[in-house]
C-alpha positions in Angstrom: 49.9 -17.2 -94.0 49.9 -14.3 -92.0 49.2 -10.6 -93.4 52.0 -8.4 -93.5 50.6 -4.8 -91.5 49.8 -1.8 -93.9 52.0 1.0 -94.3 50.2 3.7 -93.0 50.5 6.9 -95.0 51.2 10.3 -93.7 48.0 12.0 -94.2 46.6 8.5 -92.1 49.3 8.8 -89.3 48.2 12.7 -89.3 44.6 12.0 -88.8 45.2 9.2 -85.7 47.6 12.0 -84.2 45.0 14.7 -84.3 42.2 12.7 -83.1 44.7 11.5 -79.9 45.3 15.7 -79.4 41.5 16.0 -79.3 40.8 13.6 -77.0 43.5 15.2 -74.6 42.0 18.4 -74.9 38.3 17.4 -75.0 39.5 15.4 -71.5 41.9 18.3 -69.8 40.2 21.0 -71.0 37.6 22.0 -67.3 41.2 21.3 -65.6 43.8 23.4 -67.5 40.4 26.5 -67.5 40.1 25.8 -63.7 44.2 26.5 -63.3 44.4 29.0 -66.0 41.0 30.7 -63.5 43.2 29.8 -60.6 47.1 31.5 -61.8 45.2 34.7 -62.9 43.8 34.7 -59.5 47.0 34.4 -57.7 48.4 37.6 -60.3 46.2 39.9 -58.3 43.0 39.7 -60.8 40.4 39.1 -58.3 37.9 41.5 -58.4 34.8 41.1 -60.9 35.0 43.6 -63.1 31.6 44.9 -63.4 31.6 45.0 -59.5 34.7 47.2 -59.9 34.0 49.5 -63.0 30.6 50.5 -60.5 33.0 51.1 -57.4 35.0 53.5 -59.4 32.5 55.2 -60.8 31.3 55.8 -57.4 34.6 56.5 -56.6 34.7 53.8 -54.3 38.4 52.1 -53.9 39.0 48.5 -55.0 41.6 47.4 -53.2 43.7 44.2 -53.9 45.0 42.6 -50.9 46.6 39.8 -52.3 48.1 37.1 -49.5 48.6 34.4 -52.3 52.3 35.0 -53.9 53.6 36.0 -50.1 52.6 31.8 -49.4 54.0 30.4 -52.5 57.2 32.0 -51.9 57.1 30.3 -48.8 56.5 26.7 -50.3 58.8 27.2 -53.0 62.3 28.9 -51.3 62.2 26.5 -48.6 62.9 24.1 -50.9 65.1 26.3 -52.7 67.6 26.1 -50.0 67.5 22.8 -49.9 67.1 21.2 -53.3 66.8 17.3 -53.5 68.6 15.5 -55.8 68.1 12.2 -57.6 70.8 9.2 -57.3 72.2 6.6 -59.3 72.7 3.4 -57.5 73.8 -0.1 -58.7 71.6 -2.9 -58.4 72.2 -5.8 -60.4 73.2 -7.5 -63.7 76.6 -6.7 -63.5 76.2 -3.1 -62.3 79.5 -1.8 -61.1 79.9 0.4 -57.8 82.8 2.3 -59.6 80.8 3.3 -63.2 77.9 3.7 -60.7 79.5 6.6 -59.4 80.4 7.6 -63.0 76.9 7.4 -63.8 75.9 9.3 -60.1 78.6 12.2 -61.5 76.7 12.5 -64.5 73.3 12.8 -63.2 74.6 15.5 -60.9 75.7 17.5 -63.5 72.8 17.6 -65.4 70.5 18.6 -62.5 72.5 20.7 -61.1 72.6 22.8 -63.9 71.2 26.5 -63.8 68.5 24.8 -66.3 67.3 21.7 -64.3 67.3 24.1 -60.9 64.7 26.7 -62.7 62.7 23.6 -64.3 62.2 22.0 -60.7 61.3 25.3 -58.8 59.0 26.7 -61.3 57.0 22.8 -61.4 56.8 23.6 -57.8 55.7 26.7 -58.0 53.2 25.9 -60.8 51.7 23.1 -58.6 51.2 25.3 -55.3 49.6 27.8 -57.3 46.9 25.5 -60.1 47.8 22.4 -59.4 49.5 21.6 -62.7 53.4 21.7 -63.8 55.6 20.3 -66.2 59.1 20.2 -67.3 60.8 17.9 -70.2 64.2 16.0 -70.3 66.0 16.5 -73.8 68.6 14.6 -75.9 70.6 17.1 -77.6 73.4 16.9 -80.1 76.4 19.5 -80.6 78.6 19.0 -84.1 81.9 19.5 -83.2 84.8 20.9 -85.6 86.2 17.6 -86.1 82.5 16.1 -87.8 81.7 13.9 -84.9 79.3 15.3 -82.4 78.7 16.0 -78.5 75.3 14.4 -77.0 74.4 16.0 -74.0 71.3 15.5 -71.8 69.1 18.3 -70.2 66.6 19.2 -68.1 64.3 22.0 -69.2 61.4 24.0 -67.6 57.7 24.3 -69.6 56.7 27.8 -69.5 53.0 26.9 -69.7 52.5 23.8 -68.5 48.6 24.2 -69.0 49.7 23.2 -72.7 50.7 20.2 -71.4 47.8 17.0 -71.8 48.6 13.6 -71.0 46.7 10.3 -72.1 44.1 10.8 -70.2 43.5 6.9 -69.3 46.9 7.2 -67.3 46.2 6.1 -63.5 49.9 6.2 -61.6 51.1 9.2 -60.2 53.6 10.2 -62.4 51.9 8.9 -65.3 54.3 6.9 -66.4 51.7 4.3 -67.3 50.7 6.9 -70.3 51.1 6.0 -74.0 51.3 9.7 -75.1 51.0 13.3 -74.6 50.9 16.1 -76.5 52.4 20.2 -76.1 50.9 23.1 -77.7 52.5 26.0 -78.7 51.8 29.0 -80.8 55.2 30.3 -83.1 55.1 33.6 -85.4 54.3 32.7 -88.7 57.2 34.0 -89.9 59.5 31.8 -87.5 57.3 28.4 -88.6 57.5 29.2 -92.3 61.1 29.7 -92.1 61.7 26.3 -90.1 59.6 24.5 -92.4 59.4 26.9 -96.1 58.2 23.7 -97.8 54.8 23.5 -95.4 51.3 25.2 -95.7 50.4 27.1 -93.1 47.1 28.6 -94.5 43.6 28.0 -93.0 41.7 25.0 -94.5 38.9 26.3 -96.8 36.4 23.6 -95.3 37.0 25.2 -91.6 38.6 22.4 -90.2 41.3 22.9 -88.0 40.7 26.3 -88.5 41.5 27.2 -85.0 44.9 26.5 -85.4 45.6 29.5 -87.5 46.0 33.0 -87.0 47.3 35.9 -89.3 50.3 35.9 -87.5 50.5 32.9 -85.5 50.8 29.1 -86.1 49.6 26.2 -83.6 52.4 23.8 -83.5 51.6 20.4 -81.6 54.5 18.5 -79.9 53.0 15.0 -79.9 55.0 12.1 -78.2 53.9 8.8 -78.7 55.1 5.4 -77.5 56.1 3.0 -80.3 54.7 -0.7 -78.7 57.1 -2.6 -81.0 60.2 -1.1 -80.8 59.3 0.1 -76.7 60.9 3.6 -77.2 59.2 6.9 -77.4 58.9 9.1 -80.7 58.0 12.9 -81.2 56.3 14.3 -83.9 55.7 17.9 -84.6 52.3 18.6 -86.2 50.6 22.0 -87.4 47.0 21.9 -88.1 47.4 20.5 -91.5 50.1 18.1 -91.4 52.7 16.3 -89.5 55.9 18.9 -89.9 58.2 16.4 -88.4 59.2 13.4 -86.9 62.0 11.7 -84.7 61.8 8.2 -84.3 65.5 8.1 -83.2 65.1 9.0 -79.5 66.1 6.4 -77.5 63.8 6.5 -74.4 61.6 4.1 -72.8 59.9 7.0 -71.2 58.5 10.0 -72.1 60.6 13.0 -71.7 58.0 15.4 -70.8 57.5 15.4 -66.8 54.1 15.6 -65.6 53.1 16.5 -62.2 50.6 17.8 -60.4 49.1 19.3 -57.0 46.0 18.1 -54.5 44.0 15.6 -57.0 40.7 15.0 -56.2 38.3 12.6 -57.8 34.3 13.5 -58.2 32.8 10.6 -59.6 34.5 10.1 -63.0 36.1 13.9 -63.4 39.4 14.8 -61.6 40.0 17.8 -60.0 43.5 19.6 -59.3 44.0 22.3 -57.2 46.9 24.3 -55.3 46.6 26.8 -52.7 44.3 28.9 -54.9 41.2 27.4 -55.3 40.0 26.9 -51.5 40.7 30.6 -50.6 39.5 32.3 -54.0 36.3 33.4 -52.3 38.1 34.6 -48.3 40.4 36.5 -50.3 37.6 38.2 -52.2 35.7 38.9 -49.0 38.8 40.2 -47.7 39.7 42.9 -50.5 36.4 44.0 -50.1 36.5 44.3 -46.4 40.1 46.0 -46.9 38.7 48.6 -49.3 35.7 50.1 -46.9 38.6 50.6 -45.1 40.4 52.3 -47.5 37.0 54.1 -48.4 36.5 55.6 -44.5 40.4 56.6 -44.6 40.3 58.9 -47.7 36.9 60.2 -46.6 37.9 61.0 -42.6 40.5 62.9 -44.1 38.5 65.1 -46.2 36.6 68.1 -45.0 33.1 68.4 -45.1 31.1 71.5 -45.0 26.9 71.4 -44.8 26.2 74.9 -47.2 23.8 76.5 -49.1 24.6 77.6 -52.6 23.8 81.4 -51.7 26.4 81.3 -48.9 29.4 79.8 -51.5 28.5 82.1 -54.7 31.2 83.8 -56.1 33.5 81.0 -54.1 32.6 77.6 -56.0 36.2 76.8 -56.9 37.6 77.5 -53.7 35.3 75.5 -52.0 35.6 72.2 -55.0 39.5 72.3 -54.0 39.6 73.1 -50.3 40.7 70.0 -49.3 43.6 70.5 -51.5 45.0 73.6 -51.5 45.5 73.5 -47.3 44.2 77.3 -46.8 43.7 78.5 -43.5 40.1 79.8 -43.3 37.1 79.7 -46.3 35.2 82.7 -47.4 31.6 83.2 -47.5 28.7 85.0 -48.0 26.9 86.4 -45.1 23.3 85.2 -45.5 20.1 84.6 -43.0 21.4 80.6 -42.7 24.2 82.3 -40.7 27.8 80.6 -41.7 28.5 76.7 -43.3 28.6 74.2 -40.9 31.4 71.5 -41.0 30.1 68.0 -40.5 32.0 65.3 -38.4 33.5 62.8 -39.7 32.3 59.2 -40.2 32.4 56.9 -38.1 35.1 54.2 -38.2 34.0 50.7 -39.7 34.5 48.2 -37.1 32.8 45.6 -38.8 34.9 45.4 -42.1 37.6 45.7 -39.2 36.6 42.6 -37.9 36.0 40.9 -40.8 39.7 41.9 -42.1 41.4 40.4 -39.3 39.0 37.3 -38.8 39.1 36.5 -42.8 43.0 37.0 -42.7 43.1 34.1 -39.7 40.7 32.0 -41.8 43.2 32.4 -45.0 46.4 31.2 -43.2 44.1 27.9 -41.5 42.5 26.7 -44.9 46.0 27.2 -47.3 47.9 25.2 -44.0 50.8 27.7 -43.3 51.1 29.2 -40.1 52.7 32.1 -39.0 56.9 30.3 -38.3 57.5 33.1 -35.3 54.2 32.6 -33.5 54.1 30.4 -30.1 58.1 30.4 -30.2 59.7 30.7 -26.8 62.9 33.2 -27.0 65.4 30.7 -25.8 65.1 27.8 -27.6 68.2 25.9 -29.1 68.9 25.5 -33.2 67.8 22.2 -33.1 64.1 23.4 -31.6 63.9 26.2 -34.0 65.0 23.9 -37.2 61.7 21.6 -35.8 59.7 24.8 -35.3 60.4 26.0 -38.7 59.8 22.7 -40.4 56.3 22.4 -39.4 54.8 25.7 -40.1 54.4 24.2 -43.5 53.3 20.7 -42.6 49.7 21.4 -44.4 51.3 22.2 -47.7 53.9 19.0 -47.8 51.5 17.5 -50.1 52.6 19.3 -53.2 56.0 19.1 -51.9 56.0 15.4 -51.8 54.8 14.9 -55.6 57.5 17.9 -56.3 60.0 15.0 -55.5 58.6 12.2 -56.5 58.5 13.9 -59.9 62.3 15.0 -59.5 62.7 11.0 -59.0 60.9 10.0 -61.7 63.3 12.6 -64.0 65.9 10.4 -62.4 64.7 7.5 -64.1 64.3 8.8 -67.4 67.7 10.1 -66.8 69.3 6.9 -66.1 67.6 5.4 -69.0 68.9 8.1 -71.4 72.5 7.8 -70.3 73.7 4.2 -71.9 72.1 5.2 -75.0 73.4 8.7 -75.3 77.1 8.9 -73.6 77.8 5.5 -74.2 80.7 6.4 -76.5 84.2 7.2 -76.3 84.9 10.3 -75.0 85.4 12.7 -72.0 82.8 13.6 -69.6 82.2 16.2 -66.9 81.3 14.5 -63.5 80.0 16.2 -60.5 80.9 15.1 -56.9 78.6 15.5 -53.7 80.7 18.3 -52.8 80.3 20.3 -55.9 83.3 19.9 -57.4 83.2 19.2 -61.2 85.5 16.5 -63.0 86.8 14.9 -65.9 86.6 11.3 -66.7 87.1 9.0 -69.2 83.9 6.9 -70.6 83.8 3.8 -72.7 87.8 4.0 -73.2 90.6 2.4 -70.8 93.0 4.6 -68.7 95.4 4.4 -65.9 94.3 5.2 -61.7 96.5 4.8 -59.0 98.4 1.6 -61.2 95.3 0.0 -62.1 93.3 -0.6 -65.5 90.0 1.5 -65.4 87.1 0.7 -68.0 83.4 2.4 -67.1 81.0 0.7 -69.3 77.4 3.0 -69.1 75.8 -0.1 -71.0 75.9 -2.7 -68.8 73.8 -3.0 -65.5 71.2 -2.4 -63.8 70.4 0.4 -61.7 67.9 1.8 -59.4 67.1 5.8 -58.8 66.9 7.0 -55.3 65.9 10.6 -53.9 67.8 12.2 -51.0 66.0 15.8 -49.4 68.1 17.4 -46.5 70.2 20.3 -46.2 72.9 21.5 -49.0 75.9 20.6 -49.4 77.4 24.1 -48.0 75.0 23.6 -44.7 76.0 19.8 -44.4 79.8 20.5 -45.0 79.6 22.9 -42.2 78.0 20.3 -40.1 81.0 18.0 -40.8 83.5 20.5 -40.2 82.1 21.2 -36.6 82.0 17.0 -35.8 85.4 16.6 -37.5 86.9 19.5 -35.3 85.3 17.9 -32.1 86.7 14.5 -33.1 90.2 15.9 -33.6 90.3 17.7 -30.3 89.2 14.3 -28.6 91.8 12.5 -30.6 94.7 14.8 -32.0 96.5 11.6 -33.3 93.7 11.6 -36.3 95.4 14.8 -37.9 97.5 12.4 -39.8 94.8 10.5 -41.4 92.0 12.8 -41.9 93.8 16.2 -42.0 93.3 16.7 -45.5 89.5 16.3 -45.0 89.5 18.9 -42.5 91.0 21.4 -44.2 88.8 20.6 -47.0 85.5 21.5 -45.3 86.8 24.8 -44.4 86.3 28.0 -45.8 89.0 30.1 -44.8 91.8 31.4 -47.3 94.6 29.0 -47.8 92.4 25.7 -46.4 92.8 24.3 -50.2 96.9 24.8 -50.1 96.7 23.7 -46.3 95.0 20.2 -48.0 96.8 19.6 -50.5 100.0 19.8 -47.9 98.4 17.6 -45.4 97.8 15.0 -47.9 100.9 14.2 -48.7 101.6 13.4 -45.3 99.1 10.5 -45.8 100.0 6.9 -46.5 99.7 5.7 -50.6 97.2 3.0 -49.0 95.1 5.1 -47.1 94.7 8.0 -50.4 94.0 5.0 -52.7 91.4 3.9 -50.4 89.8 8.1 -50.5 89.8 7.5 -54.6 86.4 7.8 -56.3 86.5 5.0 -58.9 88.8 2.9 -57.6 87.9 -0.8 -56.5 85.8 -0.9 -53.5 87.5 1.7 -51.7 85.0 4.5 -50.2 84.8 8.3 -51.2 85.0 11.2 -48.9 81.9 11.3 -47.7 82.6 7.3 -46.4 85.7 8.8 -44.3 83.4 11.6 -42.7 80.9 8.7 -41.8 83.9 6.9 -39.8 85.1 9.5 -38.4 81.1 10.7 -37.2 81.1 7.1 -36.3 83.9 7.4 -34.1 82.8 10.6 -32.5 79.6 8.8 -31.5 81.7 6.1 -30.2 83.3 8.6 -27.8 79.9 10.6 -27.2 78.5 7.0 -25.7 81.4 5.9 -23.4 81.1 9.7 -21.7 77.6 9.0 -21.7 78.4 5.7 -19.7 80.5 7.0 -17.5 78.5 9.9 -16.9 75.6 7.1 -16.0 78.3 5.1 -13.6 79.0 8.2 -11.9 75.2 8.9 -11.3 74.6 5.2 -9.8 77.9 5.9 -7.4 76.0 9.2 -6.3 72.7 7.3 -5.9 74.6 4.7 -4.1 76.6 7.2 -1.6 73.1 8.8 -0.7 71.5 5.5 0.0 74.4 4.4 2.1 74.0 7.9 3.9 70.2 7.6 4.6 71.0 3.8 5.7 73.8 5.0 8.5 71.7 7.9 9.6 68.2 5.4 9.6 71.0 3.0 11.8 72.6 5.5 14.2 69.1 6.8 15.0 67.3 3.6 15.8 70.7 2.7 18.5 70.6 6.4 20.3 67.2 6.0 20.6 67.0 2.3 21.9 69.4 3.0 24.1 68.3 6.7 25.2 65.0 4.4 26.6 67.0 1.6 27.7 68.6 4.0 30.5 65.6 6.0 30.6 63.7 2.8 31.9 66.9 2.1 34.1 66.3 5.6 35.7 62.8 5.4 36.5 63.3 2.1 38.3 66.3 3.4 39.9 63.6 6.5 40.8 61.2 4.2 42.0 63.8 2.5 44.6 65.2 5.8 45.9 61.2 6.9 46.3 61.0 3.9 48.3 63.8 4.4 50.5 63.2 7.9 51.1 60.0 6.9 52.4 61.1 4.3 54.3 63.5 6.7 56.3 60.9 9.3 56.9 59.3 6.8 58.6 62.1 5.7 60.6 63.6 8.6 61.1 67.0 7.1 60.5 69.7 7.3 57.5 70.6 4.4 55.8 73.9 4.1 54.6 72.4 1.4 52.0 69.6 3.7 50.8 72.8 6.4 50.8 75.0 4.2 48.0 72.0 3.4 46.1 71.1 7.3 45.9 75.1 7.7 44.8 74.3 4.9 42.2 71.5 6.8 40.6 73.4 10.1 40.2 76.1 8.0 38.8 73.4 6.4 36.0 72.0 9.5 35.4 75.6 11.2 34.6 76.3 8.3 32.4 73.3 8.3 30.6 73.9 11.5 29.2 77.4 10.8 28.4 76.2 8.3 26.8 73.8 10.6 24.6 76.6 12.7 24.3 78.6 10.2 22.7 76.0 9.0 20.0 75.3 12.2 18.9 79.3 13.0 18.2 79.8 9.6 16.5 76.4 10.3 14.2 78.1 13.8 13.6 81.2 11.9 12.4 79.9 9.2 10.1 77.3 11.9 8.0 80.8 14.2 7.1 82.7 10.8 6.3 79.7 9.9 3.8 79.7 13.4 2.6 83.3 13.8 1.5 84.6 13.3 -2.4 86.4 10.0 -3.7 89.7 10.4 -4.5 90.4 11.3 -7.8 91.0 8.7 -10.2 93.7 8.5 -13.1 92.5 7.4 -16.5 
């Protein structure tokens, strides 16, 4: 017979939680000091303060030149403008494309509120800076007047996500592989005592746990735990005495609280987390101090000093202490056998902290991994080549950018989890659209669309959680309205169809009216096919796809008949070389056909006039073959004549234009 399991008692189920919070502490605890070391740092405390208590009392400057928030910014407003977003996509077990978009339209909203923006930037922020952020996903409920309530789901930042300790036997990223965590937080007494008036909130008389107590402040644990039988998460709120409260009624499979972190290292067993801070903690130090001899030979090369003895100053000693403040035009003195004060020259300019300045600033910029955007950039490049340009100044930081989004995912799947077992109830809902614009719809109730019966069930399904980076909505409806505008002009007949589209994506006054009037000219079938939950017809951003598509279409067949006409050019200046090559090789073959006709024609007449200087007689047959050679000669170069003209001819036929062709 098997043994039913013990009831465990309160004081028990306080003692297992408070030895789990030790263990996180005892295990985080070099960490959350090395990024608490670490955020202090980047807040401009990085001088040792007994190296600067002796400067000042030297009178030395301390100067804090601090490059680290100028590089966060950087990292963090980047992605700022262009904020990825987690999506809700069906997958299987009767997941339906329509509620999918419901359940898209929810998740929108809820990230893209004020809220969930703040949470995400300041976990990026965190991370570039320690290492180590944090934000948590909550379940809250609203009564309403009429006594039923309003369960909404949001996305919160940490404030000190150091206070944040996860099992520390967790091995995946995220840590979604952890069976607990635990917050701390210290409340005024006063608050605590008025939450919970039937606690004690004194000190323990044996000392234990006395930590957790102040005279005016109260540590309160937020421990979340995951419940193996029942496979959801529950919270618990402890104080250092006892377990305050307890919520077994979430519904999650996964623990709200978002952990994420920078550039982990491992050391043998420890793990180390770091963000832009820790390799440039000692450069930075080096360069404040190389940037405050600076300052040092500044203030002193503007002050005048004067070599003196004290008998040629008495009388004068407080004119002298202040002369470098009260601007007068000449000193007096007393005329002694030193003769007069002798002013000194000032010092010499420091060209080694000068140096070290610049050459530590270089060394700064190389070890964080963000370079200077503007340097190496031509002046005439196009968007495109800036846009590359600008994207990988920060290539050496994209590590804490890609676990930034990876977390943001992974609040998409706690999302997703949430939503069947918190908005799964009749009632109207806010949905948000890819363009921004914010909806209502009916959930778990029937209504009417465009004649058809419309039922979005959030229980039933399965679904997968995707992440999309890229530019914003506002940049990326811009982009559309320059392709749309190109597509119309190449096709003016497309008004009809997509002219409520157009108008959509512009800005101007009146493009909303303009619209709503040029979607009435549409067909039923084409407006039914636009609607968001209806059948399996495609949304707006499916019609800007098409017509992209289309323009692409028309983009390649000018590219191909750009590429036809090139091979036609090719062709004409082959043909060209070929007639030239051709009319060459026949002048000249011919040119030394009569050429060799000459010179035997040469060598007869040579003959014959040699035979009648012998003689001494004319022959009338040496006389016609004379006449014959002139007449050779004269055609020969008629000839050359002629081949040259014809050459002439054929290069300006080859060189002319085709006809135009109609289309």
């Amino acid at each position: 017979m098997l043994k039913s399991k013990k009831t465990e008692t309160d004081e028990e189920k306080f003692e297992r939680f408070a030895k789990r919070i030790r263990i996180h502490e005892e295990a985080w605890a070099d960490v959350m000091a090395a990024t608490v070391d670490d955020q202090r740092f980047a807040a401009g405390n990085q001088w040792d303060e007994a190296v600067k208590q002796k400067r000042t009392a030297a009178g030395l400057n301390s100067v804090t030149y601090n490059p680290i928030p100028g590089n966060v910014r950087f990292i963090v407003n980047r992605e700022r403008a262009e904020m990825p977003q987690f999506h809700i996509d069906p997958v299987s077990e009767g997941a339906d494309k329509n509620t999918a978009k419901v359940r898209n339209g929810i998740a929108l909203h809820i990230q893209n509120s004020d809220d969930a923006k703040a949470a995400f930037l300041k976990g990026l922020r965190d991370i570039a800076i320690g290492g180590i952020g944090a934000w948590k996903v909550l379940a809250t409920k609203t009564p309403k007047a009429d006594g039923t309530a309003e369960y909404n789901i949001e996305i919160h930042r940490i404030l000190n996500a150091t206070k944040v300790r996860f099992d520390p036997n967790a091995t995946k990223k995220n840590y979604s592989d952890a069976v607990d965590c635990s917050l701390e937080s210290w409340l005024p007494k006063e608050d605590v005592e008025e939450l919970y008036p039937d606690a004690d909130f004194t000190a323990p008389k044996d000392g234990k746990n006395a930590s957790s107590f102040t005279d005016d402040a109260v540590q309160v644990m937020e421990y979340w735990c995951l419940n193996k039988t029942t496979g959801y998460w529950e919270q618990y709120i402890l104080s250092g005495n006892e377990v305050l409260e307890s919520n077994t009624a979430y519904r999650g499979h996964y623990c709200p609280i978002v952990f994420l972190t920078g550039e982990e290292d491992y050391i043998e067993e420890d793990r180390a987390f770091k963000g832009i801070v820790r390799d440039v903690r000692e450069m930075c130090m080096l360069h404040n101090l190389a940037k405050s001899r600076l300052a040092d030979y500044i203030s002193r090369s503007s002050v005048q000093q004067w070599m003196y003895t004290q008998a040629q100053i008495a009388g004068y000693e407080k004119i002298w202490s202040s002369s470098n403040l009260n601007g007068l035009p000449g000193l007096p003195y007393n005329k002694t056998d030193d003769g007069a004060p002798i002013r000194l020259d000032p010092p010499a300019a420091p060209q080694g902290s000068l140096e070290v300045a610049q050459d530590v600033g270089n060394d700064i910029r190389n070890t964080i991994g963000i370079r200077d955007p503007m340097a190496d950039l031509p002046s005439n490049v196009s968007n495109d080549t800036m846009r590359l340009h600008l994207a990988q100044s920060n290539i050496g930081t994209l590590e804490f950018v890609d676990n930034w989004r990876e977390a943001i995912r992974w609040t998409g799947q706690i999302v997703d989890d949430l939503i069947p077992s918190y908005y799964a109830y009749a009632h109207i809902r806010q949905i948000q659209g890819l363009d921004g614009q914010v909806t209502t719809i009916p959930i778990q109730q029937q209504y009417e669309e465009n004649g058809k019966r419309v039922f979005h069930d959030l229980t039933v399904g399965k679904y997968a959680v995707s992440i999309s980076t890229g530019p914003s909505y506002e940049s990326s409806r811009q982009e559309a309205a320059t392709k749309i505008s190109e597509l119309l002009q190449a096709d003016p007949a497309l008004m009809q169809m997509y002219g409520d589209i157009f108008f959509r994506l512009q800005n101007w006054d009146g493009a909303e009216e303009m619209a709503a009037r040029a979607r009435t000219m549409i067909p039923p079938a084409a407006l039914a096919a636009s609607n968001a939950t209806n059948g399996d017809d495609q949304d707006v951003q499916a019609q800007m796809s098409q017509l992209l598509q289309k323009l692409q279409q028309l983009t390649q067949q000018n590219q191909q008949l750009q590429q036809a006409n090139q091979k036609l050019e090719f062709e004409k200046a082959a043909k060209v070389a070929e007639i030239q090559e051709r009319a060459h090789a026949d002048i000249f073959k011919q040119q030394k056909d009569h050429e060799f006709e000459a010179s035997q024609n040469a060598a007869k007449l040579g003959a014959a006039s040699k035979q009648i200087a012998e003689k001494g007689v004319v022959d009338t047959d040496l006389l016609q073959t004379q006449g014959e050679i002139d007449l050779a000669l004269e055609t020969h170069k008629g000839h050359t004549s002629v081949f040259h003209k014809q050459l002439d001819h054929d290069f300006a036929e080859s060189h002319q234009s085709p006809p135009s062709q109609e289309k």
